[in-house]
C-alpha positions in Angstrom: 185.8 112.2 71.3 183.6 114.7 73.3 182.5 115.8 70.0 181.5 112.0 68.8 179.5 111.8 72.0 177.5 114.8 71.7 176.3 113.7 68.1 175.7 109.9 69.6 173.2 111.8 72.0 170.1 112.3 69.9 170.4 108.8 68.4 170.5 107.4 71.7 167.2 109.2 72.2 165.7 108.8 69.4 166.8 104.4 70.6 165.1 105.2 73.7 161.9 106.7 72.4 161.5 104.0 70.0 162.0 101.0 72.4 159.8 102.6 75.0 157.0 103.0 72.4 158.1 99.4 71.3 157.6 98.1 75.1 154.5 99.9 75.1 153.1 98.3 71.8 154.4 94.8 73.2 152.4 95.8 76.7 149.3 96.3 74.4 149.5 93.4 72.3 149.9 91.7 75.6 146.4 92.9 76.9 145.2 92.9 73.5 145.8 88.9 73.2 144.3 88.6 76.9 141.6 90.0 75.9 140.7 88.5 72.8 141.3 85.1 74.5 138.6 86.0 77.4 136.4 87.1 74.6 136.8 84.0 72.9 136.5 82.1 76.3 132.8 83.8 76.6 131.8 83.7 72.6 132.7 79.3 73.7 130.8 79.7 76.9 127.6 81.3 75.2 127.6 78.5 72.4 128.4 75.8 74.7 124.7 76.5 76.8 126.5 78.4 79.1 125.4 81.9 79.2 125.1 82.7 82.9 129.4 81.8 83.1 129.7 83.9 79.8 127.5 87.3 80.8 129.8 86.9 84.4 133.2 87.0 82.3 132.2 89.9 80.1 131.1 92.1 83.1 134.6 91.1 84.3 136.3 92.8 80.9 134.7 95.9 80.8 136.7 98.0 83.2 134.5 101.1 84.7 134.9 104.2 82.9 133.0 107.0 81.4 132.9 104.6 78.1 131.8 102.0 79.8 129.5 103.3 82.5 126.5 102.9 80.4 127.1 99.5 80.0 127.1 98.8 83.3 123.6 100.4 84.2 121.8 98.4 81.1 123.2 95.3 82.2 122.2 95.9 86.1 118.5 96.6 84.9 118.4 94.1 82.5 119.4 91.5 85.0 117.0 92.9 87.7 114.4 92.5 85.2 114.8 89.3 84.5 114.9 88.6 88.4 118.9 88.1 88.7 118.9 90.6 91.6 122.2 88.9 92.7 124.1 89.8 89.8 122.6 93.4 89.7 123.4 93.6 93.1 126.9 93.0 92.4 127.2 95.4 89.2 125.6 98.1 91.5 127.9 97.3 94.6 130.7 97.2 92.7 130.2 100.7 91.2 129.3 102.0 94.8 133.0 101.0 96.0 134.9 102.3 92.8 137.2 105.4 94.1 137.6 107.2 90.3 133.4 107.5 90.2 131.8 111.2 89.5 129.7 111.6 92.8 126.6 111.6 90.4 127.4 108.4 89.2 127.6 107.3 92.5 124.5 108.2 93.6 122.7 106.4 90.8 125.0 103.1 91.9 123.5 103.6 95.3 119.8 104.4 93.5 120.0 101.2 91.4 121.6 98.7 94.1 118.4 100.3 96.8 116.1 99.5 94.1 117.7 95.7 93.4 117.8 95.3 97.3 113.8 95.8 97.0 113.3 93.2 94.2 115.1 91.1 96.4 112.8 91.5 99.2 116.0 92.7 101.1 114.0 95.7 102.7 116.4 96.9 105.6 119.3 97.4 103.2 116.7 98.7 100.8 115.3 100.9 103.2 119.3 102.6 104.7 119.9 103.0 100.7 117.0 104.9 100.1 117.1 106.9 103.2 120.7 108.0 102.2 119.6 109.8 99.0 117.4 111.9 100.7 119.6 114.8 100.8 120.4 114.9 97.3 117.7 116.6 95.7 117.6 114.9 92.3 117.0 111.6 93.8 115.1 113.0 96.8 111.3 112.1 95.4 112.5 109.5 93.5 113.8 107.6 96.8 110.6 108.4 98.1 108.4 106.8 96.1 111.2 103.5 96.8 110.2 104.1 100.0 106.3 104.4 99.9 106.7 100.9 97.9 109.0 99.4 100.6 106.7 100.4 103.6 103.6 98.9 101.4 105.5 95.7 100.9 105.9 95.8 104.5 102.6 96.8 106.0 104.0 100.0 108.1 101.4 101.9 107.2 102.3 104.7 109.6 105.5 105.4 108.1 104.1 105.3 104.7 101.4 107.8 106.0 104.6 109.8 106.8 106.4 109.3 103.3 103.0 109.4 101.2 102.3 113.2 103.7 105.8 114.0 101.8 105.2 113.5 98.2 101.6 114.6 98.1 103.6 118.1 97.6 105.0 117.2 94.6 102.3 114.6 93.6 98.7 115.2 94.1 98.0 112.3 92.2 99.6 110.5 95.6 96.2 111.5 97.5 94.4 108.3 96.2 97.3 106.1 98.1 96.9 108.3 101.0 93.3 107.8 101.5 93.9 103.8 101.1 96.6 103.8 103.6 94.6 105.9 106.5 92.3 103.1 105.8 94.7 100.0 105.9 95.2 102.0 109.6 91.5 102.1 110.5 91.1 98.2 109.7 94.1 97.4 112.4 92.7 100.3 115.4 90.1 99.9 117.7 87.7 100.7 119.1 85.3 101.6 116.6 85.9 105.3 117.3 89.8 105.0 116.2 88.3 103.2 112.9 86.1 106.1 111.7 88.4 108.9 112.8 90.7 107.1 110.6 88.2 106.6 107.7 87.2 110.2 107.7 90.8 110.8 107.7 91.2 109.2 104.1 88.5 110.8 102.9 89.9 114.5 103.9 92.8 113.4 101.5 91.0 111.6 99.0 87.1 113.0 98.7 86.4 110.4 96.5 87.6 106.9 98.7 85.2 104.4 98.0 86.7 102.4 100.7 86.3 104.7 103.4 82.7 105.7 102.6 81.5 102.0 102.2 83.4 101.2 105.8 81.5 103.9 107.5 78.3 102.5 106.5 79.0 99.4 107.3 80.2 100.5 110.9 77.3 102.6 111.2 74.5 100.0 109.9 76.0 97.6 112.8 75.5 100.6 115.7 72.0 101.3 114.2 73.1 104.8 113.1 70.6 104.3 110.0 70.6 107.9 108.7 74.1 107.9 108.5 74.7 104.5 106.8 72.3 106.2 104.4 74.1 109.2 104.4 77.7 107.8 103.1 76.7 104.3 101.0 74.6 106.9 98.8 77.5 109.1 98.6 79.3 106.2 96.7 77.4 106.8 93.0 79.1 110.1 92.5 82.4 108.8 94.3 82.5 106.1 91.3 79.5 104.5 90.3 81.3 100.8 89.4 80.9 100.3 93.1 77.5 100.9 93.5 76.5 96.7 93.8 78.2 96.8 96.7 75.7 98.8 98.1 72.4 97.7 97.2 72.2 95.1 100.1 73.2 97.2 102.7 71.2 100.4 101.9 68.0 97.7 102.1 68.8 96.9 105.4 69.6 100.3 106.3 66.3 101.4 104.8 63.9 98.8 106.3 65.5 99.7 109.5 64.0 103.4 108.6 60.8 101.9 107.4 61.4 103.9 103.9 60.9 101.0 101.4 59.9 104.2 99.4 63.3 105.7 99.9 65.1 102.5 98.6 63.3 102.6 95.5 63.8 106.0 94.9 67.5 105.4 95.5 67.1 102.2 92.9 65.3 104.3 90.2 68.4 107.2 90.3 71.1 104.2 90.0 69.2 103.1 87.0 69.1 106.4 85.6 72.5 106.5 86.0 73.2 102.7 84.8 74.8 102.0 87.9 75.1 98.4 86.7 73.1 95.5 86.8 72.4 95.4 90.8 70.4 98.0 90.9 68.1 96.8 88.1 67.6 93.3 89.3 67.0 94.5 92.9 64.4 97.2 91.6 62.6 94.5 89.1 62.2 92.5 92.8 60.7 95.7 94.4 58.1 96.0 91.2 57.2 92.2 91.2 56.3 92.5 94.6 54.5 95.7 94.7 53.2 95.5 90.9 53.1 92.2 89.1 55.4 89.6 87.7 54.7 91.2 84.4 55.5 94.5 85.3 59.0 93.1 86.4 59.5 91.0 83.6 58.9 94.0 81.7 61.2 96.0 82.9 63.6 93.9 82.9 63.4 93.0 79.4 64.0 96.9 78.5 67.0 96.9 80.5 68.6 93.9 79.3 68.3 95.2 75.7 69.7 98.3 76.6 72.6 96.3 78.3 72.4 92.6 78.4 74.4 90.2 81.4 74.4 87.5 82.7 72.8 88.1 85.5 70.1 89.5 84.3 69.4 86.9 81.9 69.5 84.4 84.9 67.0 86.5 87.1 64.6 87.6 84.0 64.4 83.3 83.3 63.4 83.3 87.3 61.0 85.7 86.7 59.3 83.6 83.6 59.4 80.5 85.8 57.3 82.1 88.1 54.9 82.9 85.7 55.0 79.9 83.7 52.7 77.1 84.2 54.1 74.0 85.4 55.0 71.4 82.2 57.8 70.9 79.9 58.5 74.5 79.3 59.0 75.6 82.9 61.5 72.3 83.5 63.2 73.6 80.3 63.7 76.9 81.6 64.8 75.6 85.0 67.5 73.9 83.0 68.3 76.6 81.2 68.9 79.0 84.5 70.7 76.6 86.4 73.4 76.4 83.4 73.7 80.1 83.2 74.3 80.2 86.6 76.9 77.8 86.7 78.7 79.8 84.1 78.0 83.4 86.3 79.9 81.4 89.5 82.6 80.5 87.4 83.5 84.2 86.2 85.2 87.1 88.1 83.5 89.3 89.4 86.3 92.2 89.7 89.2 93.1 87.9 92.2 95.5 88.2 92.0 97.6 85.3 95.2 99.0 85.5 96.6 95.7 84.9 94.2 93.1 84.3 94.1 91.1 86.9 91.1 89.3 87.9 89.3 87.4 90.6 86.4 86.7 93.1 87.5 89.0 95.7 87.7 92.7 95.8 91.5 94.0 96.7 91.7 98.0 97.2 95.4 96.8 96.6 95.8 94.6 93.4 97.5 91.9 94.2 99.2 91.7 90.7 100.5 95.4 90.2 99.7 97.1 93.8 98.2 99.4 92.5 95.2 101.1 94.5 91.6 101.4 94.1 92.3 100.1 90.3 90.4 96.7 91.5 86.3 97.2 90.9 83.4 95.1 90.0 83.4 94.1 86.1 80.9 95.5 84.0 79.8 93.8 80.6 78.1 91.1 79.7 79.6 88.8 82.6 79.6 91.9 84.8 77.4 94.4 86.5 
């Protein structure tokens, strides 16, 4: 008998084994049926017009592992890019809270759900998420940058000074939004000396802020500090000549105020050297017609509109052949003529953001489209400078 039992044992085993694995099979068949009726459930939902319900229920079946992780992330961005920031917010959060997550994974959760709070507009949480990954160096200037945007958004230009003072050491390239933002901070200060210590400030970061050197000779204009006006608006042409027509009306005043008419013209003759855009000519044919003749001006200007023809200098060459023109038919003709071009040059843009395109009648140091700075300048071409 205790033989007969001994020799029972491996077939009761080998039972065992085989209706454990059997269990286990039936336990996967189980989940495999769940499954493939959930999948169904969202393959009915997608055809049925219902997308949002069926993206939700596939999220739900993918359970988080290193299979799956990447699935997660591309469906996070994709929904933040489409502006669903509450279901990328949920993705992300969920990841944050998962206890089986590799710490590096984690960190990009809490990277990806900071950057989804700041699509979302939802700065302060934006702001703590960011300010946690500081430590960690390979998210360190990443957050940063996060944080530069978030304090942009938010017009606390101080603490973006402070961020921006950060990354410049890794980023030169971050001197440009330096300079802009020491100005943003000269705009709110007073009294006037706060605003130029600021504006010289931007331009110790950034040698080249346009901004900076066109607000110091506007400040000084208004305090009668002539030379100095001078001394900064004419520094603008090898800052970037684009902005140069913002210029020309101020320099004149500054000028008279010197009583240098000479000087000005001067000035106007280098810019159109340098084909410092269309200002600079029209201004200068005024100078000639009044110190010269109506032919001399008309003259020049015809040269320079065939060397580069706008607009505007189409409208103000016809205002110079009116004056010359005799009154009749033909003058009334041209009259038409100008006032039709002109409607057409008031009805264009004057600026643009040529980083992204973005156009309009007013000139934003921060694009309003793209935020990017100093990207916004006058338009040159035929309905530009």
């Amino acid at each position: 008998m205790l033989e007969l039992l001994f020799l029972l044992l491996p077939i009761a085993a080998a039972y065992g084994w085989f209706m454990g694995r059997n269990s286990v099979r039936t336990e996967e068949r189980k989940e495999q049926k769940r499954f493939s009726k959930q999948y169904a459930t969202g393959i009915n939902l997608l055809l049925s017009d219902q997308p949002d319900k069926a993206v939700d229920l596939f999220v739900e079946l993918l359970d988080v592992d290193s299979e799956t992780i990447e699935t997660h992330w591309t469906l996070g961005k994709l929904f933040r890019r489409r502006g669903e920031v509450e279901r990328a917010i949920k993705i992300h959060k969920n990841l944050t809270s998962l206890p089986n997550l590799s710490e590096t994974d984690r960190l990009t959760a809490m990277y990806e759900l900071g950057k989804d709070y700041l699509a979302a507009g939802i700065y302060d949480r934006a702001e703590k998420m960011f300010h946690g990954l500081q430590s960690n160096k390979l998210f360190k200037e990443r957050s940063q940058k996060h944080l530069l945007e978030l304090y942009e958004a938010t017009h606390e230009w101080d603490k973006a000074i402070i961020v921006a003072l950060k990354l410049i050491k890794q980023d030169a390239s971050v001197k440009v939004t330096l300079g802009q933002l020491y100005c943003e901070v000269a705009e709110t200060v007073d009294p006037i000396s706060g605003k130029i210590k600021y504006f010289n400030k931007a331009l110790k970061q950034d040698s080249g802020c346009v901004r900076a050197s066109l607000s110091l000779g506007k400040i000084y204009l208004e305090q009668g500090e002539n030379s100095l006006s001078i001394e900064h608006l004419t520094r603008i042409i090898e800052q970037d000549k684009a902005y140069v027509c913002e210029t020309i009306p101020l320099l004149e005043k500054a000028f008279a105020a010197k009583k240098n008419s000479h000087g000005f013209v001067d000035y106007l003759h280098t810019c159109v050297e340098q084909e410092a855009g269309i200002t600079a000519v029209i201004k200068l044919s005024e100078k000639m017609a009044e110190s010269q003749s109506i032919e001399d001006a008309e003259s020049f200007m015809a040269t320079a509109l065939e060397k580069h023809p706008t607009m505007r200098g189409f409208h103000h060459l016809m205002g110079l052949h009116i004056q010359a023109a005799d009154e009749g038919s033909a003058r009334d003709s041209l009259k038409r003529l100008q006032r039709m071009v002109h409607e057409h040059i008031v009805q264009r843009p004057n600026y643009k953001c040529y980083h992204c395109g973005f156009s309009g009648h007013t000139l934003y140091w921060q694009c309003p489209s793209c935020k990017s700075w100093s990207t916004t300048k006058p338009i040159f071409g035929l309905d530009g400078e």
